[in-house]
C-alpha beads as a LAMMPS data file, in Angstrom:
LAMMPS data file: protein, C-alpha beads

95 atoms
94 bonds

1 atom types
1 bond types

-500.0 500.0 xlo xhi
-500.0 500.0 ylo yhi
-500.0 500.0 zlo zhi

Masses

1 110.0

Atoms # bond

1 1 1 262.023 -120.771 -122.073
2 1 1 264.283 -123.742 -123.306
3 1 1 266.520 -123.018 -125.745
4 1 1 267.634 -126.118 -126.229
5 1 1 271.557 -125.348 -125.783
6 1 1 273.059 -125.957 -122.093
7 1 1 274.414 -122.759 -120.313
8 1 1 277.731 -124.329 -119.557
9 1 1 279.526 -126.927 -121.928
10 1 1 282.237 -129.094 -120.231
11 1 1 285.661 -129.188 -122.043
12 1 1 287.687 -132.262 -123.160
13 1 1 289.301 -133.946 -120.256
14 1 1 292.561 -133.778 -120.775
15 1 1 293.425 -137.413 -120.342
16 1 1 296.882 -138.887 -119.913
17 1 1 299.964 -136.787 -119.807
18 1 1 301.671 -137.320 -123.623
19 1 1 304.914 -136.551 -122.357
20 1 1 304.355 -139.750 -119.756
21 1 1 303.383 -141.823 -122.875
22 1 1 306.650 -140.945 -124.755
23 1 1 308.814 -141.067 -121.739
24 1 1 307.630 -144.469 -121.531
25 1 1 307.745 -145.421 -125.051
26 1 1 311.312 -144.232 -125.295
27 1 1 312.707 -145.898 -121.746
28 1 1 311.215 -149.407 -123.474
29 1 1 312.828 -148.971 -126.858
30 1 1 315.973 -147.806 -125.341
31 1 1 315.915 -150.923 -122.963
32 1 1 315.179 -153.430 -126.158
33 1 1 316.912 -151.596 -129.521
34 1 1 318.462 -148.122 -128.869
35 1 1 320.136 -147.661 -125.690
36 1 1 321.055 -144.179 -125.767
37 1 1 317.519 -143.359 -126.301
38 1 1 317.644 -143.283 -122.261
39 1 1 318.989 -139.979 -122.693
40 1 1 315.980 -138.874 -124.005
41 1 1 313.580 -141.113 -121.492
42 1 1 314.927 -139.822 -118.327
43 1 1 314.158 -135.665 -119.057
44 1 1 310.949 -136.747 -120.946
45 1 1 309.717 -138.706 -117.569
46 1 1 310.553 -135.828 -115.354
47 1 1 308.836 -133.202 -116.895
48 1 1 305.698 -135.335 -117.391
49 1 1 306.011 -135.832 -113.592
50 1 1 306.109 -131.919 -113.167
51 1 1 303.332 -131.153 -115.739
52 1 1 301.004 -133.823 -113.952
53 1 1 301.960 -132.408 -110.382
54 1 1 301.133 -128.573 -111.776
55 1 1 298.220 -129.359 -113.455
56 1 1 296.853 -130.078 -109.753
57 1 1 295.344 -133.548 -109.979
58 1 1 293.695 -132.688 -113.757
59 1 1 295.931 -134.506 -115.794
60 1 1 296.755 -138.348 -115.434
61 1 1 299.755 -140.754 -116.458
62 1 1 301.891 -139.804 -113.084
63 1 1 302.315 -144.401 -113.194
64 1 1 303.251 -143.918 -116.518
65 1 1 305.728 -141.525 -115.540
66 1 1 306.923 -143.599 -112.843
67 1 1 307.525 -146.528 -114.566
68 1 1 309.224 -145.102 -117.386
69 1 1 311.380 -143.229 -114.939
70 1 1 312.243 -146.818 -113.486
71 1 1 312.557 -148.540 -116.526
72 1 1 315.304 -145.793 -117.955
73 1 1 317.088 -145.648 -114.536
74 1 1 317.318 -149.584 -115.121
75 1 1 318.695 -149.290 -118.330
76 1 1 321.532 -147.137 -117.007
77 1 1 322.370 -149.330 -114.304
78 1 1 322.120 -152.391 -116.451
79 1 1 324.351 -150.432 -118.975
80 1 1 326.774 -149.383 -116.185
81 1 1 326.614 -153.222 -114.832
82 1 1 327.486 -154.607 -118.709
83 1 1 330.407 -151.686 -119.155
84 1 1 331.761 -152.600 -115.543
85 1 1 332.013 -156.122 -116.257
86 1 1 333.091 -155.771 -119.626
87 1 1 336.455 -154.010 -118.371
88 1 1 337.074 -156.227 -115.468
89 1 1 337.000 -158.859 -118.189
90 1 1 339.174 -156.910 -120.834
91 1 1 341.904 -156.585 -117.671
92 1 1 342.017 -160.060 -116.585
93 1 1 342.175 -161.384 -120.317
94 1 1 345.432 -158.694 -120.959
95 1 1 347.072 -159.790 -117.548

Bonds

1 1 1 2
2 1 2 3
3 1 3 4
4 1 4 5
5 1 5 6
6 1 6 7
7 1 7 8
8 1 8 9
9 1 9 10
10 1 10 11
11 1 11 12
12 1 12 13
13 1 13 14
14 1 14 15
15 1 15 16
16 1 16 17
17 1 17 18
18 1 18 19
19 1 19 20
20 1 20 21
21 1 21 22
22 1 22 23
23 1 23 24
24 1 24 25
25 1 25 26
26 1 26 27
27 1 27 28
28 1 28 29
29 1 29 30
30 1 30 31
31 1 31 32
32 1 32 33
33 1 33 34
34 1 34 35
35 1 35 36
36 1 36 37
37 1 37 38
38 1 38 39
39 1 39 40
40 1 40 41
41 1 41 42
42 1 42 43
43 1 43 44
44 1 44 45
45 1 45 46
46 1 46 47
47 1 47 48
48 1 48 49
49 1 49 50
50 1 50 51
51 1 51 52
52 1 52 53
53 1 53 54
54 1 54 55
55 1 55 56
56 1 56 57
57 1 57 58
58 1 58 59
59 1 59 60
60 1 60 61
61 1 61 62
62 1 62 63
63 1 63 64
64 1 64 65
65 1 65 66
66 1 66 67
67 1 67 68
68 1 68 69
69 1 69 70
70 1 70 71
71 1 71 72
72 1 72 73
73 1 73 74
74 1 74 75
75 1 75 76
76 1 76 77
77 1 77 78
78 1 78 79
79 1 79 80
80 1 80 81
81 1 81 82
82 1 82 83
83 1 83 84
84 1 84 85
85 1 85 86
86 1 86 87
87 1 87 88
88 1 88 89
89 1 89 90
90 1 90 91
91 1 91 92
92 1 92 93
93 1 93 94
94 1 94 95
């Protein structure tokens, strides 16, 4: 007899990771208008590496995660880079 309903129904997919999404959204807006916003890029892009790893190949975004984990690491080094030269500047002009 067909009841017309199926036995099993399928959940949502759980698509991409949000915290990837943010992490990335944060490292790029750091990077162009807020630079300490890398504080918050770097934690955000870990943790969406661990929830993607735990949830055991069910949730996506681990490229997202990646590249927002490069993009903030970039900004600090870019940032260190800018500061470095910045006081090797400031002591040659007071010399």
């Amino acid at each position: 007899m067909y009841t017309g309903y199926a036995p099993y129904a399928a959940g949502p997919s759980p698509g991409t990771n949000g915290r990837a999404i943010a992490a990335l959204v944060t490292a790029l807006v750091s990077l162009a208008l807020c630079p300490p916003l890398v504080i918050a890029a770097i934690p955000l892009g870990h943790v969406a590496l661990h929830q993607i790893k735990r949830s055991g190949g069910v949730a996506q975004g681990r490229g997202i995660a990646i590249a927002a984990l490069a993009v903030a690491y970039g900004a600090v080094a870019l940032g260190t880079i800018v500061v470095a030269v910045l006081v090797a500047l400031g002591a040659f002009a007071s010399a």
